[in-house]
Backbone bond lengths (Angstrom), bond angles and torsions (degrees), N, CA, C in turn:
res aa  C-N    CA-C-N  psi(-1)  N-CA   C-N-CA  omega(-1)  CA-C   N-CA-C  phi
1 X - - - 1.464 - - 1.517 110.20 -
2 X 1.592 126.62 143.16 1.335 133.67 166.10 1.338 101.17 -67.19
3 X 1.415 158.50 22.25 1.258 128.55 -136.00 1.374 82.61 -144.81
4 X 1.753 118.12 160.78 1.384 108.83 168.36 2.003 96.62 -151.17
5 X 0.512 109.67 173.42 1.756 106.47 -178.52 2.038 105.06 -118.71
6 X 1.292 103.74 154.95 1.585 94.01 -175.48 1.860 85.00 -142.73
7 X 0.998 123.45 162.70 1.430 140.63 -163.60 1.577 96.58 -137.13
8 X 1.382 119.22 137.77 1.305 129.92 -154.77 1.121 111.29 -128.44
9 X 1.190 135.42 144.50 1.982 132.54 159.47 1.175 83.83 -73.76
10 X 1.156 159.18 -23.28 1.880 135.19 -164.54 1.543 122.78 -90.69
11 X 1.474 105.59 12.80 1.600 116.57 -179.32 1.592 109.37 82.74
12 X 1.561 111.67 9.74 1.409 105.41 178.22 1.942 107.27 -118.04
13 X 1.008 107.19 166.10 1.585 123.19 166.30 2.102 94.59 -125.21
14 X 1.711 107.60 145.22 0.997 117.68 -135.96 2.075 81.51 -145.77
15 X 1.270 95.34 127.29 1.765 100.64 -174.12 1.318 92.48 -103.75
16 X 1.282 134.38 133.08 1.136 128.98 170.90 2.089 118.40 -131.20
17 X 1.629 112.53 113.06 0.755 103.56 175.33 1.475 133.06 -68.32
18 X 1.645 123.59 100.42 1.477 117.77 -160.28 1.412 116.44 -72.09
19 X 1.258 117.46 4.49 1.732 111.88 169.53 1.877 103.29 -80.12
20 X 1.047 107.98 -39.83 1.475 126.29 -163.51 1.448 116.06 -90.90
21 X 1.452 110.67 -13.33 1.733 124.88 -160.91 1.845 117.84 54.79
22 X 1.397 101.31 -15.93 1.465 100.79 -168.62 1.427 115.25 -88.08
23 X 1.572 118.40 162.14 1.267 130.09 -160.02 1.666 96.71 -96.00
24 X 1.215 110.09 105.15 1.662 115.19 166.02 1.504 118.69 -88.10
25 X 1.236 113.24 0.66 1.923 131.64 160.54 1.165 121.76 -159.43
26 X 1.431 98.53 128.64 1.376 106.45 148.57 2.018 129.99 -113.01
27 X 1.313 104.15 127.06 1.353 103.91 177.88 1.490 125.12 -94.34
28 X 0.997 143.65 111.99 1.477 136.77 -177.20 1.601 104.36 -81.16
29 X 1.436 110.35 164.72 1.411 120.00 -163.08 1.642 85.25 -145.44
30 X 1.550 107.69 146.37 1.645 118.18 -173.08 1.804 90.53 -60.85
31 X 1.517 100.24 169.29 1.289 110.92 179.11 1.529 100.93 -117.49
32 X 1.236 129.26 146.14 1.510 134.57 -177.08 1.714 107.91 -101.77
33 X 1.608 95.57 114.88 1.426 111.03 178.41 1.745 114.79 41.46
34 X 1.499 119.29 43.18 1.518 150.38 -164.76 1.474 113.12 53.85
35 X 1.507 110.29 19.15 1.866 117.26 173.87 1.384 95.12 -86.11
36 X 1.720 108.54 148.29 1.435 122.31 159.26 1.118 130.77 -27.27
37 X 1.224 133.56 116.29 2.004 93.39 173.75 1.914 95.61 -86.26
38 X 1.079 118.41 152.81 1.267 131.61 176.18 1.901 93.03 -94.59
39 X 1.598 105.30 142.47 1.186 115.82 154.34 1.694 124.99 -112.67
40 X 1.093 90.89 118.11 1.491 98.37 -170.04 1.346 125.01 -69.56
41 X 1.759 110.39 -40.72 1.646 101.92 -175.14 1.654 88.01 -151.98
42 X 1.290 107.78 142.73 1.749 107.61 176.20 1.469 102.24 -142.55
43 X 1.498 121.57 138.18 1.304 130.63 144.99 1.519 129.28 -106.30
44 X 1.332 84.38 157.01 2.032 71.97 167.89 1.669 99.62 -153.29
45 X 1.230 91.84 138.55 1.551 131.59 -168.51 1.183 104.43 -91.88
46 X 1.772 96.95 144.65 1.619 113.76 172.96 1.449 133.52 -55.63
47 X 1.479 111.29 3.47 1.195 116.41 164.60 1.442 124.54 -112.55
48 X 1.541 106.85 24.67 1.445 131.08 173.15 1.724 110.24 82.81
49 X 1.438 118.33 -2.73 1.429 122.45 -174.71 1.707 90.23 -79.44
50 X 1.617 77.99 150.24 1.561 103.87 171.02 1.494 120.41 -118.57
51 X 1.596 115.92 124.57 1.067 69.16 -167.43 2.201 83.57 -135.70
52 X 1.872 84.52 142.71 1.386 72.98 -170.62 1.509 117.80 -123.38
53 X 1.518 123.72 -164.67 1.934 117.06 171.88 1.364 96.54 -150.79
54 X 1.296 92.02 154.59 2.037 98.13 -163.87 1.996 103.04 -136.81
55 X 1.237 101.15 -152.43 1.585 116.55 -166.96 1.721 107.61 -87.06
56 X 1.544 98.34 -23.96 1.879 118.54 -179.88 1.117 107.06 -83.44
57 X 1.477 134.27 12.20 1.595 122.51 174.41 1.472 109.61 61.12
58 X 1.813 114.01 42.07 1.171 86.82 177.12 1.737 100.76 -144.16
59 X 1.521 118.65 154.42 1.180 111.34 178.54 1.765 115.04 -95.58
60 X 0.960 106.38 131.36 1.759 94.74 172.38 1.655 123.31 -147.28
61 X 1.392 116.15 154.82 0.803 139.05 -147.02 1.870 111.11 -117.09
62 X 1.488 107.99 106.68 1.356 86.24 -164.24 1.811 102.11 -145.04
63 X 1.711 117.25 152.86 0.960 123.24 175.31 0.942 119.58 -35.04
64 X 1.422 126.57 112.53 2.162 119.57 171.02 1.476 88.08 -63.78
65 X 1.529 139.93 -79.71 1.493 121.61 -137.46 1.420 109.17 -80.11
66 X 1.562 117.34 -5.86 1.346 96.08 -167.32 2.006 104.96 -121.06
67 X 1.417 91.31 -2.13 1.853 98.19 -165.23 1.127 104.89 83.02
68 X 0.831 135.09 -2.53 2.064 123.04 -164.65 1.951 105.33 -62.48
69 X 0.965 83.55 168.90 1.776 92.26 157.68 1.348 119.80 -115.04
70 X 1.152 105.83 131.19 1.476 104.91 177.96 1.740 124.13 -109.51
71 X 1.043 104.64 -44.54 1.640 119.64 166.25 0.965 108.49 -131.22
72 X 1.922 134.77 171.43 1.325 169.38 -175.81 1.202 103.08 -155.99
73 X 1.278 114.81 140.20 1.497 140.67 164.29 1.666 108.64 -139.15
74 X 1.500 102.11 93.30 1.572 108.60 153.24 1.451 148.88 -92.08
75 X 1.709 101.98 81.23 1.590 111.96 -118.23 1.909 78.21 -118.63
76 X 1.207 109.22 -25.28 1.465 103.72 -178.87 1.268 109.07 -78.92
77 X 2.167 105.83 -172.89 1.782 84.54 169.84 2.459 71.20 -128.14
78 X 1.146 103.93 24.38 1.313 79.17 172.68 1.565 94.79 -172.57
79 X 1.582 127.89 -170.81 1.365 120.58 -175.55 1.360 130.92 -13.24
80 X 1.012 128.74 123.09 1.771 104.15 160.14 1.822 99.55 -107.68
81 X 1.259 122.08 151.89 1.141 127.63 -155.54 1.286 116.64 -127.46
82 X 1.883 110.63 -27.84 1.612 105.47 -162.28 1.664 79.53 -141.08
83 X 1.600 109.30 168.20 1.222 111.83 152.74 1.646 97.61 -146.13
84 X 1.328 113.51 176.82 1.412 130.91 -179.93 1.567 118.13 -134.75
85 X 1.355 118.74 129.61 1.733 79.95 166.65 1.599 93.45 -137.62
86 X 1.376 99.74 161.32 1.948 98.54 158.08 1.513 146.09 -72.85
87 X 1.261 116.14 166.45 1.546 92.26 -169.51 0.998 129.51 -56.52
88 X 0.994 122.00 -22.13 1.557 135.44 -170.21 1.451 119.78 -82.29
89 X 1.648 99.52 -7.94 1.652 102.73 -172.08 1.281 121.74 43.39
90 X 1.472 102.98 63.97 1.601 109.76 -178.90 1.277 102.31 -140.87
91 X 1.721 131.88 -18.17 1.207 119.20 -166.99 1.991 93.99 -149.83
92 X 1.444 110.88 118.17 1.142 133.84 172.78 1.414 115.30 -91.02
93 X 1.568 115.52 130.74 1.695 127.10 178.34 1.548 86.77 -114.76
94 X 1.780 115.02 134.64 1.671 114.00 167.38 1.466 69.39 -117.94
95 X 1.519 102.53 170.41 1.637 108.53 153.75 1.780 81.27 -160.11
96 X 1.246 108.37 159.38 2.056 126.26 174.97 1.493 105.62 -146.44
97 X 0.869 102.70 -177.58 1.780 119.28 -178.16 1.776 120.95 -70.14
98 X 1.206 113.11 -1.94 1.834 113.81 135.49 1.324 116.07 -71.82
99 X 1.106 125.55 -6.11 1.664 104.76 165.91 1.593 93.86 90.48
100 X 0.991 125.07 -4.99 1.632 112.19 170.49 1.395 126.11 -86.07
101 X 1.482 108.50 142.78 1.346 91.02 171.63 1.793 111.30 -135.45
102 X 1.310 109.57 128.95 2.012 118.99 -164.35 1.033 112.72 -84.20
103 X 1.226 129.49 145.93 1.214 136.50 167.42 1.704 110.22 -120.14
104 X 1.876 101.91 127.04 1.502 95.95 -178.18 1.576 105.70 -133.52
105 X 0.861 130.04 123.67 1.517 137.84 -174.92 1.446 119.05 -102.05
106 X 1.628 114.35 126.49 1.259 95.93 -167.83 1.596 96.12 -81.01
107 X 1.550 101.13 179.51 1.506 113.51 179.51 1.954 118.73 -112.16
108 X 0.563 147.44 -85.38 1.404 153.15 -158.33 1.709 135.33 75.97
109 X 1.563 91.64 39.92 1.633 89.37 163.10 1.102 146.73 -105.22
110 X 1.305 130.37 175.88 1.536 101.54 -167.88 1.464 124.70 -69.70
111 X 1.223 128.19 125.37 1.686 148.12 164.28 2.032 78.14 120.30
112 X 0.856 142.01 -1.24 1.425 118.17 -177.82 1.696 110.40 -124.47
113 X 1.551 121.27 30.34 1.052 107.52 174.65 1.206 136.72 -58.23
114 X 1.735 126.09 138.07 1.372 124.64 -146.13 1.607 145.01 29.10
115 X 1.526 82.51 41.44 1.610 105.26 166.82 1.659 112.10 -71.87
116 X 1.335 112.02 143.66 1.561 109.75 168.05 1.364 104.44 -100.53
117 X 1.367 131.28 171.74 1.295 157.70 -154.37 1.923 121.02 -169.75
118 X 1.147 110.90 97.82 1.799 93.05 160.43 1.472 113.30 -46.71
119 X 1.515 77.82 145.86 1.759 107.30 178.18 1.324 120.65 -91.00
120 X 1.223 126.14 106.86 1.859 97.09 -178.69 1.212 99.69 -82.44
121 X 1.071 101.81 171.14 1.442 135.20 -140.94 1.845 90.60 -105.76
């Protein structure tokens, strides 16, 4: 993919086509009690999902071409900061400054393709 995702102090995540330098999306993220939300770490996956973690303790999961939202996971009780994923883009690690760290696996069954799910542990 030309495409790369950027995570913002301004409550946005930012699509950027890298042949072109230019931004072909922008996604906004709620703002907390009219504060920024900061995004801390974003990827985006070969199936155009984005998926990112911010200042709200929360992980999310969102349309690359269209911005949409697709999932939330409010799994922290404070920042989440980093994420990881595997090659396969099937299984996501967030961890933030509670000391936690999530596990979310996508699923693929029928009526729920590329649904996420916590992992137990």
């Amino acid at each position: 993919s030309n495409h790369m995702a950027i995570g913002c102090a301004d409550s946005t995540i930012r699509i950027l086509d890298t042949t072109t330098g230019h931004c072909t999306q922008r996604i906004t993220l709620d703002k907390f009690q009219s504060r920024d939300t900061l995004v801390w770490s974003v990827k985006y996956l070969t199936d155009f999902t984005v998926v990112s973690t911010s200042s709200e303790g929360k992980i999310q999961f969102w349309n690359g071409h269209f911005g949409t939202l697709k999932q939330t996971f409010h799994l922290h009780l404070a920042d989440v900061l980093s994420l990881a994923i595997d090659d396969e883009e099937s299984i996501v690690f967030a961890s933030g400054i509670d000391s936690k760290v999530v596990c979310l696996r996508k699923i693929n069954t029928e009526g729920s393709i590329g649904t996420w799910v916590q992992a137990k542990a």
